[in-house]
VMD Tcl script that draws the C-alpha trace (Angstrom):
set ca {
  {10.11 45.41 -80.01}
  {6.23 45.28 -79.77}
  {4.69 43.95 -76.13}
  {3.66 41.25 -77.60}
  {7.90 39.67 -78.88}
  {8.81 41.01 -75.68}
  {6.28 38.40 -73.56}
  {7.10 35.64 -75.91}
  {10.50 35.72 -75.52}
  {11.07 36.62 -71.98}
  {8.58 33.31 -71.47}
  {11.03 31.15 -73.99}
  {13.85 32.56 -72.20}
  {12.55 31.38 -68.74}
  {11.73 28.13 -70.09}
  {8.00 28.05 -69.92}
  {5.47 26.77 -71.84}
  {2.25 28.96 -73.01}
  {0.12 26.85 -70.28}
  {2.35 27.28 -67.40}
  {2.64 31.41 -68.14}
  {-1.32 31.16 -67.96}
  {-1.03 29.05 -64.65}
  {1.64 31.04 -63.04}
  {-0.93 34.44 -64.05}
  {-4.20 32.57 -63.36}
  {-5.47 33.16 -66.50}
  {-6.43 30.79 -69.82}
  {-3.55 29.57 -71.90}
  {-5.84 31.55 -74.77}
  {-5.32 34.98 -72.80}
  {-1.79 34.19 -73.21}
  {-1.91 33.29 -77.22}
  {-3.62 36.05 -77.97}
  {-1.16 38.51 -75.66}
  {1.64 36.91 -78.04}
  {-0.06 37.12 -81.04}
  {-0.73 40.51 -80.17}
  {-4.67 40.87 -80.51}
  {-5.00 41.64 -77.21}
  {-3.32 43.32 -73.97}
  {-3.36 42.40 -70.68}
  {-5.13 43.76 -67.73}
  {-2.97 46.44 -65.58}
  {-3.23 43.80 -62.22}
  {-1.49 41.27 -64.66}
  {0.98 43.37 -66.30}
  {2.63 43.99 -62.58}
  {2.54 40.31 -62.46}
  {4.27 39.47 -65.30}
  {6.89 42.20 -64.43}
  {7.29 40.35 -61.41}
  {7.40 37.04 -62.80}
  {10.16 37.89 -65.70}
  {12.00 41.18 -63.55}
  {11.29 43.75 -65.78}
  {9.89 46.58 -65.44}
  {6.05 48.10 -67.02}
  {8.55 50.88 -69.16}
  {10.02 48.14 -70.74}
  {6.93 45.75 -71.71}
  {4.99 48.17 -73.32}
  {7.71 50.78 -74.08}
  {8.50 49.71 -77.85}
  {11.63 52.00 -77.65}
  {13.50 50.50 -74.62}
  {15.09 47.26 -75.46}
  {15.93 44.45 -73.28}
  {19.73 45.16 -71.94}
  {18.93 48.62 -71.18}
  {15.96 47.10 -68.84}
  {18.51 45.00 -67.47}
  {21.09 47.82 -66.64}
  {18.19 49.97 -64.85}
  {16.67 46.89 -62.81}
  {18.66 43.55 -62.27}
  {17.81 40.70 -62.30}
  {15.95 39.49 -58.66}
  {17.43 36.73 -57.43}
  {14.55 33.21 -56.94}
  {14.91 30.37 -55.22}
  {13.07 27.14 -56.36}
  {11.57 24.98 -53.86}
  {11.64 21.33 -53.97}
  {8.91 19.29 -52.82}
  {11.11 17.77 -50.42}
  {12.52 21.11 -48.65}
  {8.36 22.17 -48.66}
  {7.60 18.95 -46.70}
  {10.97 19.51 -44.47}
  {9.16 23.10 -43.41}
  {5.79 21.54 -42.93}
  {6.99 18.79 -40.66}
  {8.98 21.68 -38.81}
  {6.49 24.18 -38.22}
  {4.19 21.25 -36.96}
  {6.84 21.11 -34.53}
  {7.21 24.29 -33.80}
  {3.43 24.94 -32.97}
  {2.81 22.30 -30.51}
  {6.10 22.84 -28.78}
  {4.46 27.11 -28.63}
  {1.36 25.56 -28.34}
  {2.24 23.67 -24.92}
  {4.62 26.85 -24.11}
  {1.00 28.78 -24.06}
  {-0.67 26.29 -22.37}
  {2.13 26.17 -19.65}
  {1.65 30.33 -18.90}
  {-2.35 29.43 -18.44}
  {-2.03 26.81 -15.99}
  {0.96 28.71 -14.15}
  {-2.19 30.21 -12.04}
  {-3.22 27.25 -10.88}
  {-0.62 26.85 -7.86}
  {-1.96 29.95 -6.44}
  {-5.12 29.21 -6.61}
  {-4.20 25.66 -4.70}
  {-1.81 27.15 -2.44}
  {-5.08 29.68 -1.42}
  {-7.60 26.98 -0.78}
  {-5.58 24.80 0.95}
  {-4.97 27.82 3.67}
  {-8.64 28.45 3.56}
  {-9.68 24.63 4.59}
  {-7.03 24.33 6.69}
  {-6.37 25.78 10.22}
  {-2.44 26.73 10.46}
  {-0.40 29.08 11.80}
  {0.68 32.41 9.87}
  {4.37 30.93 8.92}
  {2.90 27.73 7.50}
  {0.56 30.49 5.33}
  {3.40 32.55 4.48}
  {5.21 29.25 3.05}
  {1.81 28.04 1.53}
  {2.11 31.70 -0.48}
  {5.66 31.47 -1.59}
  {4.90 28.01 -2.75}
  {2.26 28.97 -4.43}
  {4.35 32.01 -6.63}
  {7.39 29.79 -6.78}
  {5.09 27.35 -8.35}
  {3.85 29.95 -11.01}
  {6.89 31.49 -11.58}
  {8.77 27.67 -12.01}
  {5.82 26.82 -14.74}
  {6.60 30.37 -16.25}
  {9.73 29.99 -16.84}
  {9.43 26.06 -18.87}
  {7.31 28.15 -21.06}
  {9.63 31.27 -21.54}
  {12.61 28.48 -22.53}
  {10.30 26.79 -24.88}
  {9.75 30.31 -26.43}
  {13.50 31.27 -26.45}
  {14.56 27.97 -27.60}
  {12.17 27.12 -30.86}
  {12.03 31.11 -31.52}
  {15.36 31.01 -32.27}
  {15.16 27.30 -34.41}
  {12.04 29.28 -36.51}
  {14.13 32.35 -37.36}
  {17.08 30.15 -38.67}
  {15.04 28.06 -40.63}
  {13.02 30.55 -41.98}
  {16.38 32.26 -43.09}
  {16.29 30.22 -46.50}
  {12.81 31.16 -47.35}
  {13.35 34.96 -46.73}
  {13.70 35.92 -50.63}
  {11.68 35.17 -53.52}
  {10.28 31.54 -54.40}
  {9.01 30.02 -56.94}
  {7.20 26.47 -56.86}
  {6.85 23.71 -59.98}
  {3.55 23.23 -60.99}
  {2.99 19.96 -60.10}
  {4.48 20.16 -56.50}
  {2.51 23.61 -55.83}
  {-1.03 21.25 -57.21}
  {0.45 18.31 -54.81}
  {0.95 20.74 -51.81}
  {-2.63 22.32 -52.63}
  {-4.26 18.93 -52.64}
  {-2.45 18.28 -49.04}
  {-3.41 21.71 -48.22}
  {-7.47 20.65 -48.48}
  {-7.17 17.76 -46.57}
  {-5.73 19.30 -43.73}
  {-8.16 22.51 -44.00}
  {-11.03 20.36 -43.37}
  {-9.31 19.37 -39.84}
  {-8.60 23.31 -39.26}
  {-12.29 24.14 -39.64}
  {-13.11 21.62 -37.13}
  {-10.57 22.15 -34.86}
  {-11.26 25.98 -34.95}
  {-15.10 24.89 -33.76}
  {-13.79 22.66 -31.18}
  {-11.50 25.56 -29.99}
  {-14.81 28.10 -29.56}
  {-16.86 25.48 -28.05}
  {-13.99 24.98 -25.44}
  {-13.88 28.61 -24.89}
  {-17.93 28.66 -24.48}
  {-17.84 25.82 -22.19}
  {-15.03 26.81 -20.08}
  {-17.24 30.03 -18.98}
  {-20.80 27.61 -18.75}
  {-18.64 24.95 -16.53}
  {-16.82 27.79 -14.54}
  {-20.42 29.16 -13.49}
  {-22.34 26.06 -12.75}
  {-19.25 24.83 -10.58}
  {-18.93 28.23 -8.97}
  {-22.94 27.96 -8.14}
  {-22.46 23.82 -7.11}
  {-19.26 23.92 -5.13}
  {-18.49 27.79 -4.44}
  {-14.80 27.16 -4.49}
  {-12.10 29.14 -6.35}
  {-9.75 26.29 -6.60}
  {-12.71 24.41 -8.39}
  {-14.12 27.47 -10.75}
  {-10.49 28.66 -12.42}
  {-8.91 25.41 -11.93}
  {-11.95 23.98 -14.69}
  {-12.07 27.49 -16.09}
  {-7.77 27.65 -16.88}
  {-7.73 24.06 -18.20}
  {-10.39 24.36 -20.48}
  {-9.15 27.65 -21.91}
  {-5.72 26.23 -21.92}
  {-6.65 23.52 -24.05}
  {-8.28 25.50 -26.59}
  {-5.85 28.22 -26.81}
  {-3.24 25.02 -27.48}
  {-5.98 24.12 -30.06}
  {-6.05 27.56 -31.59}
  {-2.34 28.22 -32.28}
  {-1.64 24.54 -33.37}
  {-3.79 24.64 -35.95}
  {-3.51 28.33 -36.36}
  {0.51 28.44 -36.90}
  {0.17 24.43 -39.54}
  {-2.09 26.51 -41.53}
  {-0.23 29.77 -41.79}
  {2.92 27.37 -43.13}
  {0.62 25.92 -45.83}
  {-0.10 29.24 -46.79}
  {3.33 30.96 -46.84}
  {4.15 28.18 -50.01}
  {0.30 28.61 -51.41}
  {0.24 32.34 -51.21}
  {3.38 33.76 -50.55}
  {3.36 37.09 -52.30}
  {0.25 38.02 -50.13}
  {1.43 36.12 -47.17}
  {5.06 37.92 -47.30}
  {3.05 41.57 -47.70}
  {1.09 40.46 -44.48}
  {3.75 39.28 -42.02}
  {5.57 42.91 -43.20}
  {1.97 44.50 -41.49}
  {2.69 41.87 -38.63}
  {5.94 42.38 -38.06}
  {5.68 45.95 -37.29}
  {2.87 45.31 -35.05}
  {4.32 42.52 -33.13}
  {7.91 44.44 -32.83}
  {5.07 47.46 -31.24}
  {3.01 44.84 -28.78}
  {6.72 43.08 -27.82}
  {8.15 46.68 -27.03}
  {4.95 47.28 -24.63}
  {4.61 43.80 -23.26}
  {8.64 44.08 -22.17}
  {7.82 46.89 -20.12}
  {4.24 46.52 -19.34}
  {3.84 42.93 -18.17}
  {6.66 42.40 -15.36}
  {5.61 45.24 -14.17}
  {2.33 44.02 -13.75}
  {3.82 40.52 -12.37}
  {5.31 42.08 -9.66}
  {2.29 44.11 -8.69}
  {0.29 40.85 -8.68}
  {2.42 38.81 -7.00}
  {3.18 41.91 -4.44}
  {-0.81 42.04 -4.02}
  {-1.02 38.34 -3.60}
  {1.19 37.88 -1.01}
  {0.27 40.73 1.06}
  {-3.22 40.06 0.99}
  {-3.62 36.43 0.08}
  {-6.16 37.29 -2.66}
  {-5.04 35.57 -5.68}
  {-8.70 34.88 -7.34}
  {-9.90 37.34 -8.95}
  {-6.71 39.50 -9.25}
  {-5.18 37.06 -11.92}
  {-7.97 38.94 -14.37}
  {-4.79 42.02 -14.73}
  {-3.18 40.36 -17.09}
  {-5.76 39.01 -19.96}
  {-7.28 42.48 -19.16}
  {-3.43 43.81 -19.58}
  {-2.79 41.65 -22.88}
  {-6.14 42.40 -24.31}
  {-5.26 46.32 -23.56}
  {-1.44 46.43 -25.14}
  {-2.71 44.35 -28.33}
  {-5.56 46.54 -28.66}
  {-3.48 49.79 -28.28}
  {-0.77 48.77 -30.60}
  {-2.91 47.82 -33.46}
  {-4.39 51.11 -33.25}
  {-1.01 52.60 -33.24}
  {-0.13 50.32 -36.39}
  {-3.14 51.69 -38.34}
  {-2.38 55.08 -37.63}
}
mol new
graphics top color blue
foreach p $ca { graphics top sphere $p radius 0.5 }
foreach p [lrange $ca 0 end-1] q [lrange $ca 1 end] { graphics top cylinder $p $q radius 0.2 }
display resetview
């Protein structure tokens, strides 16, 4: 059986129409006439998706000898699940969930260094005795480590809601044509409040360092220069993974054969940085808080751990690539 029979009826067998084989393959419904008429062959990037799209194998579509059975025996059938537009918008309206409830988990770590910093000015205006400082301290890390820990349950608690629901979506999907144009349309409107969002996230950043440095020439008082400093960077982190995490869902349905090849890449980095950050971090905590306490210098120590984050993230996608 000629290339051409095969395509034709492994299309007629899945149900499709010439035009929907041409949407599902990007290509012109004519590329698709004349591949079943058999004037003309497709490209090699479009052969591997058509033996994707119909589970068979290159061999068999232009191997004249090997019939369609025999394919069969050598490589079964993979198994697809068909998304409704209903179970698409049920995972949208999740994940927007999930990322503000992260989001605010984020935000909650940031601003967990603000009760030192209080706890530190407040001993520096007043005049009290060394046990009133020594509770003003503990308050202070108690205060950090309580804000800590609302964040680390938010984490536990929707980390484990994400990997159940993202249990049905692990295998193959497939999407109707007019739900994946819908979801596209939905897509663009929402994309236009990313890009702005992702603006408003830099100019936070920008501004939290401009704001930090006039105060800190103005007032010259910690509390007042990484108090403003945190809250702004807080903020836009919130901004950045909010946004960040709704489009990312959009584009597991738009793209998912790309997007599933990319979280593979960032799975094995993030199983790498999580390893490292285990070990690496309360170790760090402890130091801080063991500096802290001792010396009563909480500002500018608290720069170990971006400068410990930055360092772990940066070693373990070099690790990744390697």
């Amino acid at each position: 059986m000629k290339f051409s029979e095969k395509l034709k009826q492994l299309r007629k067998d899945k149900g499709m129409s010439q035009e929907d084989l041409a949407f599902e393959l990007n290509v012109s419904r004519q590329a698709v006439s004349k591949w079943e008429s058999d004037n003309a062959y497709p490209e090699t990037d479009k052969l591997i998706q058509i033996g994707k799209l119909f589970s068979v194998s290159i061999d068999y579509l232009l191997n004249e000898e090997t019939d369609h059975n025999k394919n069969e025996e050598m490589f079964p059938q993979q198994s697809f699940y068909e998304v409704s537009m209903a179970e698409m918008k049920d995972y949208l309206t999740f994940k927007k969930k999930f990322a503000k409830m992260i989001g605010i988990g984020v935000m909650l770590c940031i601003l967990s260094l603000l009760p030192p910093l209080i706890s530190t000015e407040m001993k520096q205006t007043q005049r009290i005795a060394i046990d009133e400082i020594l509770l003003k301290d503990a308050l202070g890390a108690a205060g950090m480590f309580l804000i800590v820990a609302v964040g680390v349950i938010i984490f536990i608690i929707y980390g484990i809601k994400n990997a159940q629901f993202n249990k049905k979506y692990e295998q193959e999907l497939t999407i109707k044509k007019e739900d994946y144009r819908n979801l596209k349309t939905e897509h663009q409107q929402f994309h236009d409040h990313f890009i702005i969002a992702m603006a408003s996230g830099v100019f936070l950043c920008i501004f939290a360092l401009i704001s930090a440095i006039l105060i800190d020439a103005i007032i010259e008082k910690d509390v007042y220069t990484g108090g403003s400093l945190f809250i702004f960077v807080a903020i836009a982190v919130y901004i950045f993974i909010y946004f960040g995490l709704r489009e990312s869902s959009y584009q597991f349905f738009l793209e998912h054969e790309k997007y599933q090849k990319e979280k593979e890449k960032e799975k094995k980095t993030e199983e790498m940085t999580d390893r490292y950050f285990e070990i690496v971090m309360p170790i760090v905590g402890v130091l801080y808080c063991g500096f802290g306490l001792w010396t009563g210098i909480w500002h500018p120590s608290w720069i170990v751990f971006p400068l410990t984050a930055v360092i772990i993230l940066a070693y373990a996608a070099i690790k990744n690539k390697q």
